[in-house]
N, C-alpha and C positions, 0 to 999 in steps of 0.2 A: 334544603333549609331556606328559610325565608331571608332572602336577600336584600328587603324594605326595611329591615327594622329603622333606621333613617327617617323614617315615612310618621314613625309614632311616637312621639318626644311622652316623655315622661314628668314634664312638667307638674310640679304640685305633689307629684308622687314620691315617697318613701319607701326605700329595700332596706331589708338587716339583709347583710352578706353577711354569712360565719366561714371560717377559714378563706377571712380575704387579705390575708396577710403577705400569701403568696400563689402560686397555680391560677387552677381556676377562677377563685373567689376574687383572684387581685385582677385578672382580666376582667371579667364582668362588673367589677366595680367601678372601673374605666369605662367600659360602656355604656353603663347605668349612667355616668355623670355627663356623658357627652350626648344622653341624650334625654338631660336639665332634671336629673332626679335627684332626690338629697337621699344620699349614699351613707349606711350607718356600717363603718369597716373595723369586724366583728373580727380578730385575730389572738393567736394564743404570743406568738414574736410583739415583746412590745416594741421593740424596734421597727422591725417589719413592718406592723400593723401602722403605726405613726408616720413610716415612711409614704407606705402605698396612700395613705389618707391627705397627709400633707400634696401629693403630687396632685389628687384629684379635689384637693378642697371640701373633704367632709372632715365628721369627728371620726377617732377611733377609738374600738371598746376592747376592752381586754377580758380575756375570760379563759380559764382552765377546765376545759371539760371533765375532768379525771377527778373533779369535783363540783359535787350536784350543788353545795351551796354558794359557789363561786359560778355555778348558773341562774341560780336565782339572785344574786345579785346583781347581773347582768340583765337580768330582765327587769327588775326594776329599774336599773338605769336607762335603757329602752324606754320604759312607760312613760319616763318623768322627764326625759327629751325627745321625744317622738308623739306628737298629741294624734298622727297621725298613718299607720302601717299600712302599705297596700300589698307588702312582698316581703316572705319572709323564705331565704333562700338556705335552705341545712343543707352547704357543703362542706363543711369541718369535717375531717374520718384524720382516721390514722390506722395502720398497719403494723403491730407490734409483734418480737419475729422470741417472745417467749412470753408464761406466762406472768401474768404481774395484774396485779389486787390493786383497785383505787383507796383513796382515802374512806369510801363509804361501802368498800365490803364488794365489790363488784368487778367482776371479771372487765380489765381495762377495754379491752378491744367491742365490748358487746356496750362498755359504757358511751367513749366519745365517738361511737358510731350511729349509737342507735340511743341508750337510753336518754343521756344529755341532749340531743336535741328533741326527742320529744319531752320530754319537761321544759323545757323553751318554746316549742311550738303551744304546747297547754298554757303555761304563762302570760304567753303575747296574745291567744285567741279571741280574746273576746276585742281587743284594740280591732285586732285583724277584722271582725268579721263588721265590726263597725263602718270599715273604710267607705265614703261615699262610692265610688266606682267598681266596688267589688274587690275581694283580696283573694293573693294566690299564696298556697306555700310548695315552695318546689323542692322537695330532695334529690340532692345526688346519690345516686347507686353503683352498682355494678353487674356488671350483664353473668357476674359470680353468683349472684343471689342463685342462679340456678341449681348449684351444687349446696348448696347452703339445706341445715334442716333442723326445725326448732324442735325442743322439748320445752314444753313453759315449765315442768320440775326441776329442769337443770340451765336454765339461760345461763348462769355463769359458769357453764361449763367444770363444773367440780366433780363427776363423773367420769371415769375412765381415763384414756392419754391423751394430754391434752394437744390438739395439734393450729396452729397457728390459723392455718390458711381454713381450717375447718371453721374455726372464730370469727374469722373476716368474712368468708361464704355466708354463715348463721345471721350474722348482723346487719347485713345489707339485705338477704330476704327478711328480717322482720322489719327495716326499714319499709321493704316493698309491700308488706303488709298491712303496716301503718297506715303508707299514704292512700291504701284504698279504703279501711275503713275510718278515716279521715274525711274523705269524700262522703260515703256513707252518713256516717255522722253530722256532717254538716250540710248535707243535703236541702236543698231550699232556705238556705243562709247566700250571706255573698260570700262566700271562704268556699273556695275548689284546691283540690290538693293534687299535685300528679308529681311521676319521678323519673328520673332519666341516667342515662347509661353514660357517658361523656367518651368512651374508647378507653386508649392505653395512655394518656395525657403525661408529659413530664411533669413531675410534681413535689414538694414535699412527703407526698405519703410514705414515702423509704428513711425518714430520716432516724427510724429507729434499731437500723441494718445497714452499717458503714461499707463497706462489699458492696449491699445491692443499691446504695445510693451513690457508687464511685459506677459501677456499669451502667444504671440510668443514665449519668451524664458523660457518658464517654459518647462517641462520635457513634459507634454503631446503634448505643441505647440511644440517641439521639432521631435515628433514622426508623428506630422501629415505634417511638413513639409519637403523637402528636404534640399541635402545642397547645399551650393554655389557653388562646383565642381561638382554636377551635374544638377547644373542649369545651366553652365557656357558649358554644355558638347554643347549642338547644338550651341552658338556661336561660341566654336570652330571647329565645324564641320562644319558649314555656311562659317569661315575663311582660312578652310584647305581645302576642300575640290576640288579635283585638277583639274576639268572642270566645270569654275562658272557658263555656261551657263546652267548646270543642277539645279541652284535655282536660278535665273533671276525668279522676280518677283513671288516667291513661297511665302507660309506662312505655316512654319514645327510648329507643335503643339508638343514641345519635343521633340523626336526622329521622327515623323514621319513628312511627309508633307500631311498636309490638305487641304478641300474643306475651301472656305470660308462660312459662315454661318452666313453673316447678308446683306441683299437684298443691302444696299450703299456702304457697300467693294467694289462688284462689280459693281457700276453704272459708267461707265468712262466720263461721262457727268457731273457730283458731281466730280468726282476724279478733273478734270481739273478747275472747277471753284472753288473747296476746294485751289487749288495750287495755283493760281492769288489772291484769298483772304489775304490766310496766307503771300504770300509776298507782298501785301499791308501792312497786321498788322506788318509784320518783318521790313517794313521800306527797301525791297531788290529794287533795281532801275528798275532791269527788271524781270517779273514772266516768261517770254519766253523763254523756249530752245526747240524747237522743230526739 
């Protein structure tokens, strides 16, 4: 991994961090600030979120994924304090360990992983693609996306038994889906989209499984996981890194950049009609940018 980032201040530049309240999001937004970015720290904890903002001297935004109008009001507040986006970073997820229906009818885990931020990334696009120096949006994934496998008739999963970890796999491949026909899409714009794998990071995402959130942080889950500044290192190497056109549409596993390894990542026939769905379910006016 790139060991300069020091080397490329981010002066004048603006990140939306989502889920920078704690983990990764709240590393990187440290990093972001230290090197001279105005930091929009994007958190569901309004405590949390006010804390980590107040330490690094930006605002903090509050937003509930589990509700899409409570995304779109966040992205208006973005628009109307931000005249300027260069980095818009969807690592908000969560992990929920039964099934449970959002306020808008939609299988939770396929929501705040996948469909709320891309209704946020659609949102902020056109600021983004505006940005003088080119704009990036990076999601967080998981190197799960592998076992993951969509049906666009059943994305909320109301088919058959429904099993947790099958929801979390489905949602992070159509995440990795997104970000390539994202790329696609804004192809010969300044907006390049790529997405990344972080490891086993210690993190909020168990806070919805008191057990597997008391073993994360015991001293063994400790040792088998990493930490949030080096889970946080490839987003900021995705964010710094000084020719985007070299991770346009890439998917870095860690430090490295990978093959993809599930047959619908690549299918661009699924990628484009995954993107007209989901902005059906997001309620966006048009799924067209071609």
């Amino acid at each position: 991994m790139n060991n300069d980032l020091e080397m490329r201040h981010l002066t004048d530049h603006t990140l939306v961090v989502t889920g920078a309240s704690s983990g990764i999001g709240a590393a990187a937004a440290r990093r972001f600030r230290q090197l001279g970015a105005t930091v929009a720290v994007v958190g569901r904890s309004p405590g949390r979120t006010a804390a980590v903002a107040a330490e690094i001297g930006a605002d903090p935004h509050l937003v509930d994924f589990s509700r899409l109008d409570d995304v779109r009001r966040l992205a208006d507040e973005l628009l109307a304090r931000y005249p300027r986006i260069d980095v818009l970073a969807n690592n908000a997820g969560g992990l929920f360990f039964s099934r449970k229906t959002t306020p808008d009818g939609h299988e939770m885990t396929f929501q705040v992983n996948y469909l709320a931020p891309f209704l946020l990334t659609n949102l902020l696009l056109d600021r983004l693609a505006e940005a003088p120096q080119g704009a990036r949006v990076i999601n967080t994934v998981s190197a799960f996306y592998r076992k993951g496998r969509l049906d666009l008739d059943d994305l909320d999963r109301t088919r058959g038994r429904y099993s947790t970890m099958q929801a979390y796999y489905s949602a992070k491949l159509a995440t990795v889906i997104f970000t390539l026909e994202l790329s696609r899409r804004m192809h010969g714009s300044n907006v390049v989209a790529s997405a990344f794998h972080p490891g086993i990071v210690a993190s909020d995402i168990y806070r919805d499984k008191a057990i597997i959130r008391i073993l994360a942080a015991s001293p063994l889950g400790k040792i088998m996981q990493s930490t949030p500044e080096q889970g946080a290192e490839p987003l900021l190497y995705l964010a710094t890194t000084p020719d985007p056109a070299t991770v346009d549409g890439a998917f870095f596993h860690r430090s490295s950049r990978a093959e993809l390894e599930n047959a619908q990542a690549g299918d661009p026939d699924l990628a484009a009609r995954l993107y007209q769905r989901s902005a059906e379910l997001a309620g966006l006016l048009s799924a067209s940018r071609e």
